[in-house]
C-alpha positions as CSV (number, residue, x, y, z in Angstrom):
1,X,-133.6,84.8,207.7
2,X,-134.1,86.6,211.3
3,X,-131.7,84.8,212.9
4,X,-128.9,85.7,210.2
5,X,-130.1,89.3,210.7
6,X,-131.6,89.7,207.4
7,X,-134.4,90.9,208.4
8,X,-135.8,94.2,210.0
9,X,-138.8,95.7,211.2
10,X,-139.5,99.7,210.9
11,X,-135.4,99.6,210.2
12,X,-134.7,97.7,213.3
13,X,-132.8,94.5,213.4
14,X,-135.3,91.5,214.3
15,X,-133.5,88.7,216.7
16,X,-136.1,86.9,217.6
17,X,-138.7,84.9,214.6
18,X,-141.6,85.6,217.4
19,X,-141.1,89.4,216.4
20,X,-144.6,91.5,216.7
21,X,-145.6,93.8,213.9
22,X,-149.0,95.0,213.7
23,X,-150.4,97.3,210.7
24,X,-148.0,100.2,209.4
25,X,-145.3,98.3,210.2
26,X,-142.5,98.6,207.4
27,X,-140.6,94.7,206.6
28,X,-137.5,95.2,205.1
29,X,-136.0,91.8,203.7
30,X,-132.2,91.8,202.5
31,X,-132.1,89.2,199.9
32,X,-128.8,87.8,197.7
33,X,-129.6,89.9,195.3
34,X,-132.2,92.3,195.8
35,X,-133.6,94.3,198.9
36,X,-137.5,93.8,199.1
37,X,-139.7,96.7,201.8
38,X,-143.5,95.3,202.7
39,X,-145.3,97.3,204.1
40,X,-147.8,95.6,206.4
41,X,-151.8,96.8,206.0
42,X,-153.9,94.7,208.2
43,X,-154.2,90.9,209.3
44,X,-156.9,89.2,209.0
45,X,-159.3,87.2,211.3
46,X,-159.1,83.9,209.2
47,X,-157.0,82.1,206.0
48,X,-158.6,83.4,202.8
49,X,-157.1,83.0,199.0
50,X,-154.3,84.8,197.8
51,X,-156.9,87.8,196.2
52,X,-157.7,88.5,200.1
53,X,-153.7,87.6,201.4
54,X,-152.7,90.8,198.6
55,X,-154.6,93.3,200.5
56,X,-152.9,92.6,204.1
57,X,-149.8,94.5,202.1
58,X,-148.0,95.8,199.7
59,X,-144.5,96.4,198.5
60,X,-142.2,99.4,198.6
61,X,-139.7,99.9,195.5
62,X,-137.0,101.1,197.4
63,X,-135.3,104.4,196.1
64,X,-132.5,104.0,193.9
């Protein structure tokens, strides 16, 4: 998806699938269909369940 420019970061275009983000950073997806923002809260220090995965971030309804 990055390197067919469907993705950006804080409404930049990504090039490059090593991209940084760190927390606050806004993910904007542009899907078939459907246009998904993620905002990004935190990363964790190891792989937990998906209970501890929900609370690294959370999604934006975009405006209509």
């Amino acid at each position: 998806m990055v390197q067919e420019g469907f993705v950006r970061v804080n409404a930049m275009r990504v090039v490059h699938p090593g991209h940084a983000i760190k927390p606050g950073d806004v993910l904007t997806l542009a899907l078939p269909r459907r246009t998904i923002l993620i905002v990004v809260m935190a990363f964790s220090d190891r792989r937990g369940g998906p209970e501890d995965a929900a609370r690294l971030y959370r999604f934006v309804d975009p405006a209509p």
